[in-house]
C-alpha positions as CSV (number, residue, x, y, z in Angstrom):
1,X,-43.6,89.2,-45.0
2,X,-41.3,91.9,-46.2
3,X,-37.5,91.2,-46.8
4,X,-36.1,93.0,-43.7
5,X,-38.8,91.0,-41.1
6,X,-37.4,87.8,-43.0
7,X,-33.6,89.7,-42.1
8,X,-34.3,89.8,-38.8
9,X,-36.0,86.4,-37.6
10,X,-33.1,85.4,-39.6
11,X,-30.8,87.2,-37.5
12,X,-32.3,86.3,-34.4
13,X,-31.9,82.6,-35.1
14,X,-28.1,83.0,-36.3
15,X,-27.9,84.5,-32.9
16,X,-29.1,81.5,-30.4
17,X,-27.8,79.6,-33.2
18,X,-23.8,81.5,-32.4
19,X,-24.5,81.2,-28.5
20,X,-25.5,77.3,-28.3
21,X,-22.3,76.6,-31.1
22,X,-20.4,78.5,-28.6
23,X,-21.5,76.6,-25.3
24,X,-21.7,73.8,-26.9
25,X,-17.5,74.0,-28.2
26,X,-16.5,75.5,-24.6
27,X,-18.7,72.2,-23.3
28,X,-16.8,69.5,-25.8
29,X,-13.4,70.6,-25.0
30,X,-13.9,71.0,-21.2
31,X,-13.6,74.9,-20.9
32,X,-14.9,75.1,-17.8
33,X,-13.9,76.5,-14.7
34,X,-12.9,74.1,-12.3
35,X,-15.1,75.6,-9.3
36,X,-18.3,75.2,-12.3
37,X,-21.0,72.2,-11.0
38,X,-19.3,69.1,-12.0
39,X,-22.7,67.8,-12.5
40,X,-24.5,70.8,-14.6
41,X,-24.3,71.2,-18.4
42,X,-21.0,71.1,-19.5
43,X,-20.8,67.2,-17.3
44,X,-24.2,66.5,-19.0
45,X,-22.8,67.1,-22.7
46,X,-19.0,66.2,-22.2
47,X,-20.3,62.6,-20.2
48,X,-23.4,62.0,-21.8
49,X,-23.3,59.4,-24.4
50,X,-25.2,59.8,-27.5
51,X,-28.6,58.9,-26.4
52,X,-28.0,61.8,-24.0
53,X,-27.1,64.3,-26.5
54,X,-29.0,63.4,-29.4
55,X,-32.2,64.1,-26.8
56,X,-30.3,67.3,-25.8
57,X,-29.7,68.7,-29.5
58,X,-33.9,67.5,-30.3
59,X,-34.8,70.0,-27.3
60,X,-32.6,72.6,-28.2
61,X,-33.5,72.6,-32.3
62,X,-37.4,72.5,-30.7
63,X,-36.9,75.1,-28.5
64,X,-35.0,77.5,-31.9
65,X,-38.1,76.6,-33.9
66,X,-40.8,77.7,-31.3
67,X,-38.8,80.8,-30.6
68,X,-38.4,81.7,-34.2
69,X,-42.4,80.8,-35.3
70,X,-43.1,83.3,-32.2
71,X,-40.9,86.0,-33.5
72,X,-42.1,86.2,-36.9
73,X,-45.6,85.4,-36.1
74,X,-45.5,88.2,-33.9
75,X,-44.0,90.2,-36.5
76,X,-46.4,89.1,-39.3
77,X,-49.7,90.1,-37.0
78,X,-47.7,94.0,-36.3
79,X,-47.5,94.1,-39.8
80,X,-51.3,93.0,-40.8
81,X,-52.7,95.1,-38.1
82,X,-50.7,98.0,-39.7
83,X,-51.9,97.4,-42.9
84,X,-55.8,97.0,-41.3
85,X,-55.2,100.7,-40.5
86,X,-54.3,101.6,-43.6
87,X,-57.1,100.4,-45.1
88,X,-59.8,101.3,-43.0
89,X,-57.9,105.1,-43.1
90,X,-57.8,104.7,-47.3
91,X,-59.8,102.4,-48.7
92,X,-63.7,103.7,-47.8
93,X,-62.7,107.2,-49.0
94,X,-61.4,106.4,-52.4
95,X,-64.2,106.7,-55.5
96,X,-64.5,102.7,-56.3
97,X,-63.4,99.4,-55.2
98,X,-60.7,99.6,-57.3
99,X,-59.4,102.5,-56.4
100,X,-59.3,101.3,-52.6
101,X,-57.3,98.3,-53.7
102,X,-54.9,100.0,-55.8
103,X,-54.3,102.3,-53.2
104,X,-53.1,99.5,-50.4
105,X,-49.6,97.6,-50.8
106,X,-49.6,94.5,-52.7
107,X,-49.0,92.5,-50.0
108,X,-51.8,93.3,-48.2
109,X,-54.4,90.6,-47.1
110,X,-57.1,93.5,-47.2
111,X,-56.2,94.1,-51.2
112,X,-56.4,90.5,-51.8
113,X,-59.8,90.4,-50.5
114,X,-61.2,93.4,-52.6
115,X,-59.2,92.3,-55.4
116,X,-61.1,89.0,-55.0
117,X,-64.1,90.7,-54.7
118,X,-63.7,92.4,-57.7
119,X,-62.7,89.1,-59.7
120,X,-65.9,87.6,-58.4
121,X,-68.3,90.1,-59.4
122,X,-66.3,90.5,-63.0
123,X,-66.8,86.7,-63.5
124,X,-70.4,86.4,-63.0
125,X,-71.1,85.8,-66.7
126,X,-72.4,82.5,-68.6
127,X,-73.1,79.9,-66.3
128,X,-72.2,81.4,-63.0
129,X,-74.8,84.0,-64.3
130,X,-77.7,81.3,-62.8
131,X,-76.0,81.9,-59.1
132,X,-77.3,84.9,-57.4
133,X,-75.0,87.4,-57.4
134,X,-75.4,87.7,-53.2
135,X,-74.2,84.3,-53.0
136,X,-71.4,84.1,-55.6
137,X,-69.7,87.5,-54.3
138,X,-70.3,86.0,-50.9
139,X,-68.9,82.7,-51.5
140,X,-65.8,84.9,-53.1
141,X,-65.0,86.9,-50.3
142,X,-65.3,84.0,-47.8
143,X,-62.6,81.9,-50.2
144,X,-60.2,85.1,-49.5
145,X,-61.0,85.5,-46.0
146,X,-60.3,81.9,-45.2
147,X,-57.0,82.0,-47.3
148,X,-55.8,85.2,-45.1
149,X,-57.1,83.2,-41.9
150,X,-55.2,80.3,-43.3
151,X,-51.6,82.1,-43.8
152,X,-52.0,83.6,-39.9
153,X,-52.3,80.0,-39.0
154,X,-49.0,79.3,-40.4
155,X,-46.7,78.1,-37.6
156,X,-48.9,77.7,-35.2
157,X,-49.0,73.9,-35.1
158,X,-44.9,74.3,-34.9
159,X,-45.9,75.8,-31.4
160,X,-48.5,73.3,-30.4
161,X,-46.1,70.2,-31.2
162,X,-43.6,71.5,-29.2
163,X,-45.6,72.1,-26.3
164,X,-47.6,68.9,-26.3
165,X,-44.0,67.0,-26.9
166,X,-41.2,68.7,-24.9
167,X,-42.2,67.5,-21.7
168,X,-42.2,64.2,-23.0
169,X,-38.5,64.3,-25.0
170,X,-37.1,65.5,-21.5
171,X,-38.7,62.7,-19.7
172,X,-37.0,60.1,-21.9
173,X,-34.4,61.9,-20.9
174,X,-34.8,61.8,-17.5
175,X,-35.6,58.2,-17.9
176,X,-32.7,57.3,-19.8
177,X,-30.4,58.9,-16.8
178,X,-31.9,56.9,-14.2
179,X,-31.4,53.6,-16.3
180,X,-27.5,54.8,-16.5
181,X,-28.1,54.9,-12.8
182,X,-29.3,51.6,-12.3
183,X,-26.9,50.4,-14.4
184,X,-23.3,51.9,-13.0
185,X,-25.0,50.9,-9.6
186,X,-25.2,47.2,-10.6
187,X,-22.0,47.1,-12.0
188,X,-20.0,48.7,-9.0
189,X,-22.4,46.7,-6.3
190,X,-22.9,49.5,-4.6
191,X,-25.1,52.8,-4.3
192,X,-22.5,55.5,-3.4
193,X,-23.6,58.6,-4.6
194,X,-20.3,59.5,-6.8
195,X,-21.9,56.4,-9.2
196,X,-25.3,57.5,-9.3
197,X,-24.9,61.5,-8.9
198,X,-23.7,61.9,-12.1
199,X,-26.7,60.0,-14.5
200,X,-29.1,61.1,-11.8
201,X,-28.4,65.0,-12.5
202,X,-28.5,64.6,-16.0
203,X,-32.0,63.5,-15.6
204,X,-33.0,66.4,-13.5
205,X,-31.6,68.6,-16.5
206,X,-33.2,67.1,-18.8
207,X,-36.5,67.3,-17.4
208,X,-36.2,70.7,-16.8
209,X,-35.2,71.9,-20.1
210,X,-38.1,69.8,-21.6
211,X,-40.2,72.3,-19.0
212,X,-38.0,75.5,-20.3
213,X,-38.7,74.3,-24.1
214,X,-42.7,73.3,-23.5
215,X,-43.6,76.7,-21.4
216,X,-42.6,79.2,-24.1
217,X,-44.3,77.2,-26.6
218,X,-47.2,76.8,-25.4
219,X,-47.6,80.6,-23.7
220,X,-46.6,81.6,-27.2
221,X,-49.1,79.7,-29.1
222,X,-51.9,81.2,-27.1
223,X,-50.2,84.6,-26.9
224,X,-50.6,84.4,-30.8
225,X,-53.6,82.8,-30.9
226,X,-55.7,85.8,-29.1
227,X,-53.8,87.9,-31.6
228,X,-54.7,85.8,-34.5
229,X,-58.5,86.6,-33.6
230,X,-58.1,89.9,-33.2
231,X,-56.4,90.3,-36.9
232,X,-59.4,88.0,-38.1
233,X,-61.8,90.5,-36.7
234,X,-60.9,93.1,-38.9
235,X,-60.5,91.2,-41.7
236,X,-64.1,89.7,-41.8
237,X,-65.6,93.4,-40.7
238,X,-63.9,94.5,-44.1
239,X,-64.9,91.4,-46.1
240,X,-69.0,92.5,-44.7
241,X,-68.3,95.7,-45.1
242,X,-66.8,94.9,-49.1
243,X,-69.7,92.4,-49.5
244,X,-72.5,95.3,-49.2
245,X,-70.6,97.8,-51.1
246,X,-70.5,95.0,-54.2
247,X,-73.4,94.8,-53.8
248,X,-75.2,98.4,-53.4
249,X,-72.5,98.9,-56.9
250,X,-74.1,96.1,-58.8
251,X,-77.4,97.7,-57.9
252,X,-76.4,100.6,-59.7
C-alpha cells in the first residue's frame, strides 16, 4: 500500500477517533442540553459504572477496527485492480518476461509473480534439474499466487470477529442493565419505573450498538470478499497465461 492510502486510512481513523473523544468529553462533564433524553447516551456513559463503559469503549474500538480494515481493504483491491490493468495493457507487448516485469511498479503483485517465475525457471539447475520443468515453474507460480491471495486476505478475519462477536458484547450489555434493574428494584421494594428506566435503556443501547457494530462488519466482509475473487481472477489468468509463456521460452 502506497504512503498516501496509509495517510488517509490514517486520517480517517484520527477522525472518528476526534468525534467519539469529543462526545465522549461533552458526555463526562454533562454538556448536554437539558431538553436531550435523560435516558440516551450521554445518561448511559455519565451513569453507567464501569462494567457499562468498559462494554461501551470494546464496541466502539470494534466498530473503529472494522471500519478502518474496510477502508483500506477497499483501497488495497482499487489499487491491485489498477495495477491488473496495467499489466495486461504492458506486460504481453513487451520483448521478454523480463522486460514485462521491469516495466510494472515494484509493488505490484503481478511483478512479483513474473519475477517468481523468472527465479523459478533460473533455478532449475543441479538437483531441481530431476523435476520437470512443467511442474517446478508450476509449483513456482502457484507459491506467488497463493502469497498475493494471502496479503488480500489480510484483515478480513478483523471483519469476521467482529461480526460473529458484536451481537454478543452488546447483549452482555444488555444483560448487565437488566441485572442493575433487578437490583435497584430490590433495593427500593418497588418497580416504579424512575428505578428501573434508567438500567433498562442502557440495555436497549447497548443491544443496538452491538447490531450498528455487527451489520457493517459483516456486509463489509462480504462486500470485500466478492472483490477479493474478482482480484484473484486476474491474478491466476496471468499466473496461466505466465506459466505457458515459460514454458513455450524454455522450448526455445
Amino acid at each position: 500500500m502506497k504512503f498516501n492510502q496509509i495517510k488517509r486510512a490514517a486520517l480517517i481513523g484520527a477522525a472518528v477517533l476526534a468525534t467519539l473523544g469529543a462526545c465522549t468529553f461533552a458526555f463526562a462533564n454533562g454538556d448536554v442540553p437539558a431538553g436531550d433524553n435523560p435516558y440516551g447516551l450521554s445518561a448511559l456513559w455519565n451513569q453507567g459504572d464501569m462494567v457499562a463503559k468498559a462494554t461501551l469503549f470494546i464496541l466502539v474500538v470494534m466498530s473503529m477496527g472494522s471500519w478502518y480494515v474496510i477502508v483500506t481493504k477497499f483501497l488495497e483491491q482499487a489499487k491491485m485492480m489498477k495495477q491488473a490493468k496495467a499489466a495486461e495493457s504492458s506486460f504481453w507487448t513487451a520483448g521478454s518476461v523480463r522486460q514485462g516485469a521491469d516495466g510494472l511498479t515494484e509493488d505490484s503483485p503481478f511483478r512479483y509473480i513474473a519475477e517468481k517465475g523468472l527465479e523459478g525457471a533460473d533455478k532449475h539447475v543441479g538437483m531441481l534439474a530431476s523435476i520437470d520443468f512443467n511442474t517446478w515453474v508450476t509449483m513456482s507460480l502457484q507459491r506467488a499466487t497463493a502469497e498475493v491471495q494471502s496479503r488480500l486476505q489480510d484483515g478480513l478475519a478483523v471483519l469476521a470477529t467482529v461480526g460473529s462477536t458484536a451481537p454478543f458484547v452488546g447483549l452482555f450489555g444488555t444483560v448487565w442493565g437488566i441485572y442493575n434493574a433487578l437490583v435497584k428494584i430490590g433495593m427500593s421494594g418497588q418497580a416504579s419505573i424512575d428505578k428501573v428506566a434508567g438500567p433498562v435503556g442502557e440495555s436497549l443501547i447497548m443491544t443496538a450498538i452491538g447490531l450498528a457494530v455487527a451489520v457493517p462488519a459483516v456486509l463489509g466482509y462480504n462486500w470485500l470478499v466478492r472483490r477479493n475473487k474478482a482480484a484473484l481472477e486476474r491474478v491466476h489468468g496471468f499466473g496461466n497465461d505466465l506459466h505457458a509463456v515459460l514454458l513455450a521460452s524454455n522450448k526455445k
